[in-house]
C-alpha positions as CSV (number, residue, x, y, z in Angstrom):
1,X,5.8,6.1,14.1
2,X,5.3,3.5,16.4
3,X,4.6,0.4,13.6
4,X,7.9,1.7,11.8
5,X,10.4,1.8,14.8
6,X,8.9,-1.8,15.5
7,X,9.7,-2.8,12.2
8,X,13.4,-1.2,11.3
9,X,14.2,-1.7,14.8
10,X,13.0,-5.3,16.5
11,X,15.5,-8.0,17.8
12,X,14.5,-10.1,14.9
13,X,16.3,-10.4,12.2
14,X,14.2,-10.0,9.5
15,X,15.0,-9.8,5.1
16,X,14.9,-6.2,3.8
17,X,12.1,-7.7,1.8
18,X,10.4,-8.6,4.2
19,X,10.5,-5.4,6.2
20,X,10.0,-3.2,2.8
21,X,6.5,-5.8,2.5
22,X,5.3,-4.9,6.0
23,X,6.2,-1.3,6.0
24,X,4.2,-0.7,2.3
25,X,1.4,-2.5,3.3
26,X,1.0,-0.4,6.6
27,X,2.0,2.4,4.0
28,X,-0.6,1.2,1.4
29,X,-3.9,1.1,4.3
30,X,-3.0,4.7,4.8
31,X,-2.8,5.8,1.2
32,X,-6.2,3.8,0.6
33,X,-8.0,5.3,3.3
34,X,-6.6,9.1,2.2
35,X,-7.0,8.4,-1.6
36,X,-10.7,6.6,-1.3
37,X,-12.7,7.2,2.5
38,X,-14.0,10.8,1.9
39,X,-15.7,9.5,-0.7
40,X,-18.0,7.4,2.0
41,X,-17.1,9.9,4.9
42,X,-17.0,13.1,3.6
43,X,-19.1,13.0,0.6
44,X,-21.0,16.0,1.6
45,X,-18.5,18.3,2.8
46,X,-16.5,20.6,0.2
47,X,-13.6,18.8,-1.4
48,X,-11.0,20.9,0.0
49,X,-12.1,20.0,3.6
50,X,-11.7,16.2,2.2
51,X,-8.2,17.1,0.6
52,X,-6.8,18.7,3.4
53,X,-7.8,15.5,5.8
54,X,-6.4,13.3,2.5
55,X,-3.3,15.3,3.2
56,X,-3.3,14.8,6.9
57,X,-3.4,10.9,6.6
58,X,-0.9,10.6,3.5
59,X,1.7,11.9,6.3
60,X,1.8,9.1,7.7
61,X,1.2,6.7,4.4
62,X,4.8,8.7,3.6
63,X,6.5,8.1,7.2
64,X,5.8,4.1,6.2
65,X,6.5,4.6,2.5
66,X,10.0,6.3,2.4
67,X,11.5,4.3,4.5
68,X,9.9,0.8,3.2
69,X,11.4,2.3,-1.0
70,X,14.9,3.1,0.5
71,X,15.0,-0.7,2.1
72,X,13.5,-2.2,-0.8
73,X,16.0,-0.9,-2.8
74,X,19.1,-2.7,-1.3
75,X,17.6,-5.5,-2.0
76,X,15.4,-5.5,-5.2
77,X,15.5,-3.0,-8.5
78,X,13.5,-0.2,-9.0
79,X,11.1,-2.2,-11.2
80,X,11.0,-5.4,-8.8
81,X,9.8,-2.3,-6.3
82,X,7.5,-0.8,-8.0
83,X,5.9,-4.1,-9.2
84,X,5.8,-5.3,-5.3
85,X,4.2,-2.0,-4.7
86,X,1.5,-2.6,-7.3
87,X,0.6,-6.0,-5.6
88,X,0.2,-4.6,-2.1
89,X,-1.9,-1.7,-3.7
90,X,-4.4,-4.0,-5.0
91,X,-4.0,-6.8,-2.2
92,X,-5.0,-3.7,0.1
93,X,-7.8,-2.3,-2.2
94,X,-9.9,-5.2,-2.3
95,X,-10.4,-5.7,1.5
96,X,-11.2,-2.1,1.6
97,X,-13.4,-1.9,-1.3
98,X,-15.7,-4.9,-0.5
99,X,-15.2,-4.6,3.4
100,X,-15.4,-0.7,4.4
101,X,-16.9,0.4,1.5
102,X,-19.3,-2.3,0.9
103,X,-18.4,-2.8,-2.8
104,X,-19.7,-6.0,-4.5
105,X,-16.7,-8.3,-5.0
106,X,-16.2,-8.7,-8.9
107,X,-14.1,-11.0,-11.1
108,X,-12.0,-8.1,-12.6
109,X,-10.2,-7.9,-9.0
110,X,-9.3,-11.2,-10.0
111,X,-8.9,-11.0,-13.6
112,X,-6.5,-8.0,-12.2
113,X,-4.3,-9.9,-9.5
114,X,-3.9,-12.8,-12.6
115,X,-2.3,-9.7,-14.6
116,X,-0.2,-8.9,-11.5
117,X,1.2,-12.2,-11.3
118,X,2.5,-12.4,-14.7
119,X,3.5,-9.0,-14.0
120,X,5.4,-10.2,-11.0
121,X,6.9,-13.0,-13.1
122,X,8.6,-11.7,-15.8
123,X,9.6,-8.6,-13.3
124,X,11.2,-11.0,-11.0
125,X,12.7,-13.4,-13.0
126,X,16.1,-14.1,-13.7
């Protein structure tokens, strides 16, 4: 994958955090578009037709993923990880929800990234 071997392999020298946050959210547009788009795109087609494209696209949300954990991981714990993860999920989620899927933007994603940041806080913390 093209946006991977640019990442793991460029002249720069770049912080495995760094490169774990640019590889999960290239990882997390992916997973948004397999997890959420056939509900605008494919809406009227049979849901196995919409799981098997899901599928298709996930490839490549795992080609970004894997990598971006195993990085992460020399460099942050599991739950430092996973809480970074949870940030770019929503950081991702709200673009796509009021941009491609023309969702009204609403406090809660707010109220929600507030949560995060605590969460980020006391996860990151020494």
């Amino acid at each position: 994958m093209v946006v991977q071997y640019t990442i793991l392999n460029s002249g720069l020298s770049m912080s495995p955090v760094l490169k774990t946050i640019l590889l999960l959210i290239c990882s997390n547009t992916f997973m948004t578009f397999a997890w959420y788009a056939h509900l605008k795109n494919l809406h009227d087609k049979p849901w196995v037709l919409a799981a098997l494209v899901s599928w298709g696209i996930a490839f490549f949300e795992y080609l970004l993923q894997v990598p971006g954990n195993r990085i992460g991981y020399t460099a942050m714990s599991l739950g430092q990880l996973k809480m970074l993860q949870e940030v770019i999920t929503l950081s991702v989620f709200v673009p796509f929800a009021i941009l491609y899927m023309r969702q009204p933007l609403r406090l809660n994603f707010m109220w929600a990234g507030l949560c995060l940041c605590g969460a980020v806080y006391f996860m990151f913390r020494k």
